[in-house]
C-alpha positions in Angstrom: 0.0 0.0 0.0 1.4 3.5 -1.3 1.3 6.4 1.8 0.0 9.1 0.8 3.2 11.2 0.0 3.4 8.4 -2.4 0.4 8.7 -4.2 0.9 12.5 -4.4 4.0 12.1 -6.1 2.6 9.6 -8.4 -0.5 12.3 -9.5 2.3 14.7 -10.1 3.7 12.7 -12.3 0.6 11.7 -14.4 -0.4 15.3 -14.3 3.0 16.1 -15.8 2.5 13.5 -18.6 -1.1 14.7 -19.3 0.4 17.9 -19.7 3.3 17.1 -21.7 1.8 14.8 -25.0 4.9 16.3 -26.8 6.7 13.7 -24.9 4.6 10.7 -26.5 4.9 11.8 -29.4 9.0 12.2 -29.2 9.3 8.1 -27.9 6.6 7.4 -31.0 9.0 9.1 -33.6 12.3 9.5 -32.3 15.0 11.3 -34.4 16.7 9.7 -37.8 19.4 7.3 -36.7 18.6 8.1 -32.6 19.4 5.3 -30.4 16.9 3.9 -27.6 19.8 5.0 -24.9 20.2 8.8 -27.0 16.3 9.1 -27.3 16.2 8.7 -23.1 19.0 10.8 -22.8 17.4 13.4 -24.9 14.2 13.5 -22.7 15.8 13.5 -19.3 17.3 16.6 -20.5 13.4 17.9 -20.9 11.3 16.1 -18.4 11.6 14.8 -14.8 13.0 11.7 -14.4 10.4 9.9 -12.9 7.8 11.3 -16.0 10.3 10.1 -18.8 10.3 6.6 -17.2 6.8 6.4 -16.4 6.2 7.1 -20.1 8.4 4.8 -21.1 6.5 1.8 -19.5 3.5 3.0 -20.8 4.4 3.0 -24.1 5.3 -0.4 -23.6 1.6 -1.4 -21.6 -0.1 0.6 -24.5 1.5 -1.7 -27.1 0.2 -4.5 -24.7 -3.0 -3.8 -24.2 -3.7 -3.1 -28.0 -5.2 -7.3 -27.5 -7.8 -5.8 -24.7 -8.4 -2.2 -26.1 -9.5 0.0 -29.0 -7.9 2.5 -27.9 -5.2 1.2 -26.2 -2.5 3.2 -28.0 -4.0 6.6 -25.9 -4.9 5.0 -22.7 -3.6 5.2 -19.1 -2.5 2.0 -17.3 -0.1 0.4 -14.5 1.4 -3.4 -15.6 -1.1 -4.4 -12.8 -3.9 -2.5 -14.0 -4.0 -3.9 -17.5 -3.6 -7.4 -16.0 -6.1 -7.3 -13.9 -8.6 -4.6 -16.2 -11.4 -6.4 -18.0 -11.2 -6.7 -21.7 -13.5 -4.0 -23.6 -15.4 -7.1 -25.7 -15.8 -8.9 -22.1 -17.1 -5.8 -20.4 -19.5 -4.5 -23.0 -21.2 -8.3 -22.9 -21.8 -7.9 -19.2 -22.8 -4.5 -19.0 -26.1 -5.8 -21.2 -27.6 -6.8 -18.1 -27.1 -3.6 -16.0 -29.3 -0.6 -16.3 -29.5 2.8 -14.3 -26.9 3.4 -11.2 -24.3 1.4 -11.2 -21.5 1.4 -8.3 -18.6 -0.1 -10.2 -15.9 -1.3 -6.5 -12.2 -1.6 -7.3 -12.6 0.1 -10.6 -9.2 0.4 -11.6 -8.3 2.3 -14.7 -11.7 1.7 -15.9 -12.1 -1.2 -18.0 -15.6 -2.1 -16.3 -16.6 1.2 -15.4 -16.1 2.6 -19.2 -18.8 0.0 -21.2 -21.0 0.2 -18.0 -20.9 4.3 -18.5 -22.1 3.5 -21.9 -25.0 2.2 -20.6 -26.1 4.4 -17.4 -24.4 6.5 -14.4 -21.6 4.8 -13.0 -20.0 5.7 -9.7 -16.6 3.9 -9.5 -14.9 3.3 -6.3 -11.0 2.5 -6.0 -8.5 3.3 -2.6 -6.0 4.5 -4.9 -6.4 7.7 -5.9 -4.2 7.3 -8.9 -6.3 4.6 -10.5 -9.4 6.7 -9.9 -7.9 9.5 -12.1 -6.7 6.6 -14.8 -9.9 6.0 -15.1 -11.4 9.4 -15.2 -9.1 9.9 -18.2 -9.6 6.4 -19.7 -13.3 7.3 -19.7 -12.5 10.7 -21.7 -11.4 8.8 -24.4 -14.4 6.8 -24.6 -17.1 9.7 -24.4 -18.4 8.6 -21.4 -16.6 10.8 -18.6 -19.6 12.9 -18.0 -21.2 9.3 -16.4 -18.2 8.8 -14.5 -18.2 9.9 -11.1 -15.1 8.3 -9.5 -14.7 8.3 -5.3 -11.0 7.6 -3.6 -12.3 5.2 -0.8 -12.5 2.5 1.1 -15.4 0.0 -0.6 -16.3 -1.1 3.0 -16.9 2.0 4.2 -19.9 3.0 2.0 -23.0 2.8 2.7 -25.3 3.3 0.0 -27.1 0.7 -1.6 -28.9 2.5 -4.4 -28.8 1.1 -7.9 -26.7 -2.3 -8.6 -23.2 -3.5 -7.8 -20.6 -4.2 -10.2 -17.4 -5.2 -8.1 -13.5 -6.8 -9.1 -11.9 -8.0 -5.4 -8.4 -7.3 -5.4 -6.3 -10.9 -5.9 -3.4 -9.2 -4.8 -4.3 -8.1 -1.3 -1.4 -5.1 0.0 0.6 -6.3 -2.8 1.6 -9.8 -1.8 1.5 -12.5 -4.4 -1.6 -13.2 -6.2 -4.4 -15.7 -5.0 -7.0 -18.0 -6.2 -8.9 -18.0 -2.8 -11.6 -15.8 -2.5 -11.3 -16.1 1.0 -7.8 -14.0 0.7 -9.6 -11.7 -1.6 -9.4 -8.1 -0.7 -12.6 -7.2 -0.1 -12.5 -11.5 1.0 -15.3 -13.9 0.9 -17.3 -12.6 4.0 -17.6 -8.9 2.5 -18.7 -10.3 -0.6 -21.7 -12.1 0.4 -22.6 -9.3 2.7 -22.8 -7.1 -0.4 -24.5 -9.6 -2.2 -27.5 -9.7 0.4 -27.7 -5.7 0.4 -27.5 -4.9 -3.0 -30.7 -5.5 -5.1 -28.7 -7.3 -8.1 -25.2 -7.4 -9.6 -22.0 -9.3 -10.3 -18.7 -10.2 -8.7 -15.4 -10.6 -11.3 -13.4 -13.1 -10.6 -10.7 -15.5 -12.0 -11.8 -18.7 -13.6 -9.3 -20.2 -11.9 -10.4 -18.9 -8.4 -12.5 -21.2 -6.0 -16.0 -20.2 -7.0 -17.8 -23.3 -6.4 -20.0 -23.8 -3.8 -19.4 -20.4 -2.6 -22.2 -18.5 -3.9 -25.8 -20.3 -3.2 -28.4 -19.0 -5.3 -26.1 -17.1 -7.8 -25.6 -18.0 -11.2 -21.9 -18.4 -12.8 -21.0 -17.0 -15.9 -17.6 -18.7 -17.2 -16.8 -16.1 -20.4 -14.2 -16.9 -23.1 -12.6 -14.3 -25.3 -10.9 -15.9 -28.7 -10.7 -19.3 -27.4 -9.1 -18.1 -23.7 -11.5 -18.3 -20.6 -10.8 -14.8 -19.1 -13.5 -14.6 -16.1 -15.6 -15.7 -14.1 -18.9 -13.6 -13.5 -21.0 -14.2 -10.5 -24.2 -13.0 -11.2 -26.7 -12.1 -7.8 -29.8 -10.9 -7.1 -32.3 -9.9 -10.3 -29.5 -9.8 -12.1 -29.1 -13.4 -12.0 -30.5 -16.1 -14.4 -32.7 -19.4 -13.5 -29.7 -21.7 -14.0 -26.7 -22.2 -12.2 -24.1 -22.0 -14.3 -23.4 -20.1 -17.6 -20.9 -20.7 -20.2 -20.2 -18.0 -22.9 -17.7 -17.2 -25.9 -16.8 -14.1 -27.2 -17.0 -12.8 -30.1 -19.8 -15.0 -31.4 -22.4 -14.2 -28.0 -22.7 -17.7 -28.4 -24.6 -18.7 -24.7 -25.6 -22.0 -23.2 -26.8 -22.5 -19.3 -28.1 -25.6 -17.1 -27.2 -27.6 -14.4 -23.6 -29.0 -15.0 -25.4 -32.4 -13.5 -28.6 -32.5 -15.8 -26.7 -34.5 -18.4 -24.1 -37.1 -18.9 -22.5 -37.8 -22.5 -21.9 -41.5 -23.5 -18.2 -42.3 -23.3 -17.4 -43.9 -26.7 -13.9 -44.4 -28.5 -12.6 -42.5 -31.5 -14.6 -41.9 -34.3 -13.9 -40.2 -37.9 -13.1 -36.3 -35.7 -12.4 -35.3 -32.9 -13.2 -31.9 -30.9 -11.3 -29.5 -28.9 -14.1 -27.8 -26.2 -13.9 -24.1 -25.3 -12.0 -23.6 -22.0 -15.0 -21.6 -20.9 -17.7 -24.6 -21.6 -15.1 -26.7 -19.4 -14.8 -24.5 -16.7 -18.4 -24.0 -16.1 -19.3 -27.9 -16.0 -21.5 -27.7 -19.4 -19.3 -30.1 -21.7 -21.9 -33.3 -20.8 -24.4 -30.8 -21.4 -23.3 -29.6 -24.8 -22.4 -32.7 -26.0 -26.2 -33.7 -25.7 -27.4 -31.4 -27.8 -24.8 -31.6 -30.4 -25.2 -35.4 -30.2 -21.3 -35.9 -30.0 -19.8 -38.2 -27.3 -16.6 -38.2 -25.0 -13.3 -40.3 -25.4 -13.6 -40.5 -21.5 -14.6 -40.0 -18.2 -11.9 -38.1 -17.4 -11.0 -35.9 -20.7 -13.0 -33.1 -22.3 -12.1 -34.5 -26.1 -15.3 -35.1 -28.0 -15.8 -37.3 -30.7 -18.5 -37.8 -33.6 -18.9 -39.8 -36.5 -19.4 -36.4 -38.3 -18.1 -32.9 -38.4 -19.7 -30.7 -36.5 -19.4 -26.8 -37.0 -19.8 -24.8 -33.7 -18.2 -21.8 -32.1 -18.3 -24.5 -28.5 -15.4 -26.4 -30.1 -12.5 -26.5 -32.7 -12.8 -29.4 -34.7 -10.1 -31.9 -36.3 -10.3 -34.8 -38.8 -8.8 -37.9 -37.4 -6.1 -39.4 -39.4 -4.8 -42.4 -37.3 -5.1 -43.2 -34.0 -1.9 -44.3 -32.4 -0.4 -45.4 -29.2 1.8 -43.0 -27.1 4.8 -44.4 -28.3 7.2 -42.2 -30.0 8.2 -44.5 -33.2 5.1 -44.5 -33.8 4.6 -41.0 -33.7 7.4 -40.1 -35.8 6.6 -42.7 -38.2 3.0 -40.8 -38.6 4.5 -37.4 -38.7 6.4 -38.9 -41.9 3.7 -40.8 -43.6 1.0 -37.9 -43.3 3.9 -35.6 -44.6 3.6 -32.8 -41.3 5.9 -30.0 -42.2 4.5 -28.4 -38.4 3.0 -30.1 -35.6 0.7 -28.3 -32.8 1.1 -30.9 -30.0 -2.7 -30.9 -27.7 -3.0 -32.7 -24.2 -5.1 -31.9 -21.5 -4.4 -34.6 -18.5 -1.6 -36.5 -19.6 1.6 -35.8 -17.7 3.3 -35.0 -21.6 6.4 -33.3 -22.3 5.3 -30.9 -24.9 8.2 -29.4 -26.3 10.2 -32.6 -25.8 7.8 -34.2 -27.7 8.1 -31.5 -30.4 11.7 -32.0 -30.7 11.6 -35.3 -31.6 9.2 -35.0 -34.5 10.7 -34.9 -38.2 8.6 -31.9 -39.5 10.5 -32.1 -43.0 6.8 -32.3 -44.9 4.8 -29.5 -46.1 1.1 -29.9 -44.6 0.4 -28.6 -40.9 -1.1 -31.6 -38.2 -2.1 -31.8 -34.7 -1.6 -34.3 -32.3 -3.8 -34.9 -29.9 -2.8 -36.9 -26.6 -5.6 -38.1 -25.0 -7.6 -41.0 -22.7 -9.5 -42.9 -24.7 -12.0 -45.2 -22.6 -10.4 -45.2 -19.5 
């Protein structure tokens, strides 16, 4: 935790960099034949020291977060900020379900706060000053800063419980390393639930990777996938909260599906003409038995996610792959197969198998022209 002669220092320096978009614009186009060392050398002669460096890693974060943002290339962030901020595709799909007031806890530079501002008022709430004025500015650039009202404080120490919640615990709690448990969340598991039953509706962010099950009785769970990578996990409370208990979706398609993970079970069957690679979000939620019902496609086993058909099946659940031979995990074998099918590249898949990837990879004779996949899997037990 910064004190607070900290965080003054640190708003000087933003301030300084608002002020000073000449010095952007030098690191974007720096002199004919000017070094990386000269170019630095050059500024420090202009700016403060801190400001030139400061700049410096956000030229590098904006470069970074050109995957999350549209307009990343103008935007203010911390390395943990863009970590941790929501992507804009992933925070526009939730905000569909909010309307009207919106208290947006641990806002960070914005991510959450911005497409929920597109929508209605939002109030967002963050204990560091600094990220409150991030995402003031971050909200500028989207032409939504006049329904931004950001508050420096504490998120347990208000009160009001007007409109609906939209909150991102902090999984690095006074900077120590980061944490799956909710319980070690900061606001933890306690706080949460106590802002779930005083709030009329909203929705807790939270890794996919974090212990949500079981945690959250009568709330419905929203694993969401961005471009084939599961990126959150969305508890959903209150009226805000669907009939079922778990959600799976994937982004960009909007492509949704919800049930109970235990109203189905998919026949177990061994390798038929392809085979399918599940979304990472459809896995997470519990939903693959589920899926595979109503695609009418089976599993390889009890134990792997790998789905199989007798048929191609075209669906933005799954990636799909033509089975060419299905071999033993023994590595003659393999090679020989890499040689016969004529793979000039090899992407090497396994989910549970304790397989040495890259090891793997080097052993392969890729001297062919046509790309293959190999798949290491269970197949009935």
């Amino acid at each position: 935790m910064l004190d607070s002669e900290s965080f003054a220092d640190e708003l000087r320096v933003l301030n300084e960099l608002k002020n000073s978009p000449q010095l952007f614009e030098a690191l974007a186009h720096p002199q004919p034949r000017e070094t990386e060392f000269h170019l630095q050398q050059r500024l420090r002669s202009q700016y403060s020291d801190a400001a030139v460096r400061t700049a410096l890693t956000l030229r590098d974060l904006r470069r970074k977060a050109a995957a999350k943002f549209s307009r990343a290339d103008q935007m203010w962030f911390t390395p943990t900020g863009l970590e941790q901020a929501t992507s804009e595709a992933v925070a526009r799909h939730k905000a569909k379900r909010f309307e009207g007031l919106v208290w947006d806890y641990c806002c960070g530079i914005g991510g959450d706060s911005i497409a929920l501002a597109e929508r209605g008022e939002v109030r967002g709430v963050d204990l560091d000053p600094s990220m409150c004025l991030r995402a003031a500015w971050n909200a500028e650039l989207f032409g939504v800063a006049d329904r931004l009202q950001t508050l420096t404080q504490d998120v347990t120490t208000i009160t009001d419980r007007n409109g609906l919640l939209h909150i991102d615990p902090d999984r690095r709690p006074s900077g120590q390393q980061r944490t799956l448990r909710i319980e070690d969340f900061s606001p933890g598991l306690d706080v949460l639930k106590t802002l779930i039953a005083e709030f009329r509706g909203g929705a807790i962010k939270l890794s996919p990777a974090s212990n949500f099950v079981g945690k959250f009785p009568g709330a419905e769970i929203e694993l969401i996938s961005l471009n084939g990578e599961c990126k959150e996990a969305t508890v959903w409370f209150g009226e805000l909260a669907g009939s079922e208990s778990f959600r799976a979706t994937v982004l960009p398609s909007g492509e949704s599906i919800s049930a109970d993970p235990l109203s189905a079970r998919a026949d177990i069957t061994t390798t038929q003409a392809f085979v399918f690679d599940p979304d990472p979000a459809l896995v997470r939620s519990g939903l693959l038995d589920v899926l595979a019902e109503r695609l009418q496609v089976t599993r390889l086993d009890d134990a792997e996610e790998y789905l199989t058909a007798p048929n191609a099946v075209v669906s933005p659940w799954m990636q799909t792959f033509r089975v060419l031979e299905v071999l033993p995990n023994n590595d003659r074998e393999v090679r020989a197969a890499c040689r016969r099918f004529e793979f000039g590249s090899a992407e090497i898949k396994c989910r549970h198998l304790s397989i040495d990837i890259e090891k793997v990879r080097r052993k392969l004779p890729l001297d062919g022209s046509r790309p293959g996949v190999l798949i290491y899997a269970r197949v009935l037990g």
